[in-house]
C-alpha positions as CSV (number, residue, x, y, z in Angstrom):
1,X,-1.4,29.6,-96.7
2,X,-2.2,33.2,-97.2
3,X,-1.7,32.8,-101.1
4,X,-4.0,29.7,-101.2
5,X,-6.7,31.3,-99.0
6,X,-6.6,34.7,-101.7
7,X,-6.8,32.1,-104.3
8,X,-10.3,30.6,-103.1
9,X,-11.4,34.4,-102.5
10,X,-11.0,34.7,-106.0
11,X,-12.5,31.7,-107.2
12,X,-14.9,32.1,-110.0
13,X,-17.2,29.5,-108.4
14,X,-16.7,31.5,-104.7
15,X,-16.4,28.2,-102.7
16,X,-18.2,28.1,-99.3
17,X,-16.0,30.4,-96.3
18,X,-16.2,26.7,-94.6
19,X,-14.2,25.5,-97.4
20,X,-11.4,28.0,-96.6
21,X,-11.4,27.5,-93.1
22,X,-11.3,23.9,-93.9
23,X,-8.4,24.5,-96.1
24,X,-6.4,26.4,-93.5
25,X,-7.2,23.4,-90.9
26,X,-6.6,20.6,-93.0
27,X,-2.9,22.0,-93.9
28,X,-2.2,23.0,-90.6
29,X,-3.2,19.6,-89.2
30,X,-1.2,18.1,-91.9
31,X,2.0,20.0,-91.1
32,X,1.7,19.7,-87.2
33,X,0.6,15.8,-88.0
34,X,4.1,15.5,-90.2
35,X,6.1,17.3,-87.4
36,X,5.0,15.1,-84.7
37,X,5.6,12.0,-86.5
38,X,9.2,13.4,-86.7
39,X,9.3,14.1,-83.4
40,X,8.1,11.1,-82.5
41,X,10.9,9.5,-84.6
42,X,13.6,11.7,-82.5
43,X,12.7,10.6,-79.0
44,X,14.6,8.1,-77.0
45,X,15.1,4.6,-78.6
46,X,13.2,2.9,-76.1
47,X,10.1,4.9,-76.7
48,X,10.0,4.3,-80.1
49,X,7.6,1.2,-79.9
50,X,4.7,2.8,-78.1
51,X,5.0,5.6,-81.2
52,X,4.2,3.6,-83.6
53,X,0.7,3.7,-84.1
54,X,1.2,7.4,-83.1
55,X,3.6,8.2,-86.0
56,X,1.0,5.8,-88.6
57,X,-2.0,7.9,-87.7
58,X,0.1,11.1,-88.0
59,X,1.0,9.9,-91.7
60,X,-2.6,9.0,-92.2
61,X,-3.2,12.9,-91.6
62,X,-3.0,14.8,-95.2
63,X,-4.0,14.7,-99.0
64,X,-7.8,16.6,-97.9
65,X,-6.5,19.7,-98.3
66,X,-5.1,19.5,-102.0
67,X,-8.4,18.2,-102.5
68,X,-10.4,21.3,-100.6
69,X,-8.2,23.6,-103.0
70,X,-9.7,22.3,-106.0
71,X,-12.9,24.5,-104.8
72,X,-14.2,24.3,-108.6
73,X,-13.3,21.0,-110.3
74,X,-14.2,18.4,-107.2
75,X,-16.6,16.1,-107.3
76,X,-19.4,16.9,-104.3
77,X,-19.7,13.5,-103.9
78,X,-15.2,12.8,-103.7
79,X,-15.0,15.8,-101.8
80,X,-18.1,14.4,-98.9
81,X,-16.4,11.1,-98.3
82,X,-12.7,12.4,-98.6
83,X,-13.9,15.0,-96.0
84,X,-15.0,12.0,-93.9
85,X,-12.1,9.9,-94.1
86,X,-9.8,13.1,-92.9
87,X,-12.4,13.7,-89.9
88,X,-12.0,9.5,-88.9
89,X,-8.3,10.1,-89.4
90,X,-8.2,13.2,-87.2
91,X,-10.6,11.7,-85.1
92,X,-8.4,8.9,-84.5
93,X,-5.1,10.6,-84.7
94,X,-6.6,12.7,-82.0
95,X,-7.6,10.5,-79.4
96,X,-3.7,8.6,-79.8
97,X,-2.2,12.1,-79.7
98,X,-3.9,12.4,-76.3
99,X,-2.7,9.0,-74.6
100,X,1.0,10.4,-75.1
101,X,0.5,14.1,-74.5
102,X,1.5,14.3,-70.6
103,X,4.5,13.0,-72.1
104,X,5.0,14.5,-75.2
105,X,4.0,17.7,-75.7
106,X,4.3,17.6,-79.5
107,X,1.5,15.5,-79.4
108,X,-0.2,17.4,-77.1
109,X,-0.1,20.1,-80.1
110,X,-0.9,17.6,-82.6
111,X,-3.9,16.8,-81.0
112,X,-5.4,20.2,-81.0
113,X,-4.5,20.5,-84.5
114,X,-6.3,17.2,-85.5
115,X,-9.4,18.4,-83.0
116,X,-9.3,21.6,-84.9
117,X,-9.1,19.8,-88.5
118,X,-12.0,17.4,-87.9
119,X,-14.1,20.6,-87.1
120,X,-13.2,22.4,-89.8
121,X,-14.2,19.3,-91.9
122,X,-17.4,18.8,-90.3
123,X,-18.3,22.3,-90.9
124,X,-17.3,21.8,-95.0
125,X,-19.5,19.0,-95.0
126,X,-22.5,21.0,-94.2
127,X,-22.1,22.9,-97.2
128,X,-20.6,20.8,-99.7
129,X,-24.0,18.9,-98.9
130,X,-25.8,21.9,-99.9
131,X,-23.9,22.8,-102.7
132,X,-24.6,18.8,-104.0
């Protein structure tokens, strides 16, 4: 991440510093996001149909971040409603995360990584909105 970040910092169109947290959340969700679904995958056979809909929002968690890197070819307009679909599908993942997180604790982690993501997002939306 630290070579993506230095990229931005160097950006000739100097993107927003929300964009680069945003960045940092949005591939950090999307690696926890990918984890857990694997973990989810790994538990016990018999749990495996009450993670479904855990591991499909998990997968649902990803593709913002290539987009957020593209700081000076984006479309405002792309970037505003792909930031809004990554904060309904943190959002979401989020709140399933948390109905197996006394159990799991991968989820548990996911969770905060989504909660952390869908922040991050909010706060890009602010000033992609101003940049429009």
């Amino acid at each position: 991440m630290e070579h993506a970040t230095q990229v931005l910092r160097t950006h000739p169109r100097k993107p927003a510093q929300s964009l680069e947290e945003c960045l940092k959340a949005c591939f950090d969700c999307e690696a926890a996001c990918t984890a857990c679904a694997d973990a989810c995958l790994h538990e016990k056979p018999e749990m495996l149909g009450m993670l479904v809909k855990c591991i499909d929002l998990d997968l649902d968690c990803g593709a913002t971040g290539r987009l957020i890197a593209r700081a000076g070819g984006a479309d405002p307009a792309v970037t505003r409603a792909q930031l809004q679909a990554c904060i309904a599908a943190c959002k979401a993942c989020e709140a399933e995360c948390q109905k197996h997180a006394s159990m799991h604790e991968h989820c548990k982690h996911c969770a905060e990584a989504c909660r952390a993501c869908a922040q991050a997002c909010e706060q890009a939306m602010q000033g992609v909105k101003q940049a429009a």
